[in-house]
Residue, then its C-alpha position, 0 to 999 in steps of 0.5 A: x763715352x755712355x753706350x746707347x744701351x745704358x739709356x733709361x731707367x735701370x731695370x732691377x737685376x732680379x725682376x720676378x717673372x709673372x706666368x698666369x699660364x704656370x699660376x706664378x701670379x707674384x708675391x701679391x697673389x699668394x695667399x690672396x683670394x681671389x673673388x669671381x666678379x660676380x661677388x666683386x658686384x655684389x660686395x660692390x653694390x652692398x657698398x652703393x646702397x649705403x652710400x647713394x646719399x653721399x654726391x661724389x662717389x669716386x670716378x673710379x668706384x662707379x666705372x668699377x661698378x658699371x664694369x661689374x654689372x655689365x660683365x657678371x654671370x651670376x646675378x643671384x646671390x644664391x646662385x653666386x653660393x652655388x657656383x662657388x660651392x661646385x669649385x670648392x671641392x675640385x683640386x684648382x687654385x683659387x685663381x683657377x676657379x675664379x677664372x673659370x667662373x668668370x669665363x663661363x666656358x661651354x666646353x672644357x677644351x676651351x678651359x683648359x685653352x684658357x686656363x692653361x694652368x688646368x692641365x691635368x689637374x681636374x680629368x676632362x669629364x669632371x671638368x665637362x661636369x663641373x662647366x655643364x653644372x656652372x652653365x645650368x646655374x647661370x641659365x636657371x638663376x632667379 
């Protein structure tokens, strides 16, 4: 008799756990780069350009595109330069800096709420400064 607990597919025995909250982002994740979506939109459009004249542009391309455009902060490739070069120096991950780029917090209570990962890594003024720094851009972009 087949117990009703055996039903479905079998999951693996040793399954990796994933807690972007502990930055334990996976096997995929641990030498990649991560790229602030900004930067996606540009890469993204350099791409468009140069292949407009082509018909077909895959489905999945251009929805990637529109989501890029409609949610990017940065619009200016040197302001794009600019933002990446205030997280550089800090002591955050590359995951980390990307979400804080993309997040665009006011406040650094609401980083380090939604980038938990934080912690204590980066004290409360510098990370007051940096956001302040990174909103100050996005304000005053050409």
């Amino acid at each position: 008799m087949q117990s009703s607990k055996s039903r479905g597919p079998k999951r693996p025995q040793a399954e990796e756990t994933l807690d972007a909250a502990r930055l334990e982002l996976g096997e995929d994740f641990r030498d990649a780069e991560c790229l602030l979506i900004s930067e996606v939109k540009v890469l993204l459009e350099a791409q468009y350009d140069s292949k407009k004249e082509e018909k077909n542009l895959k489905e999945v391309y251009t929805k990637t595109l529109e989501y890029v455009q409609k949610f990017s902060r940065y619009t200016n490739r040197d302001t794009i330069v600019e933002v990446r070069a205030l997280l550089k120096p800090t002591e955050l991950e590359a995951f980390e800096c990307a979400q804080l780029g993309n997040l665009c917090c006011s406040e650094f209570e609401e980083a380090k709420s939604l980038v938990p990962s934080i912690g204590s890594k980066i004290s409360d003024d510098d990370l007051d400064s940096l956001l302040k720094q990174m909103d100050s851009l996005k304000k005053y972009q050409g």
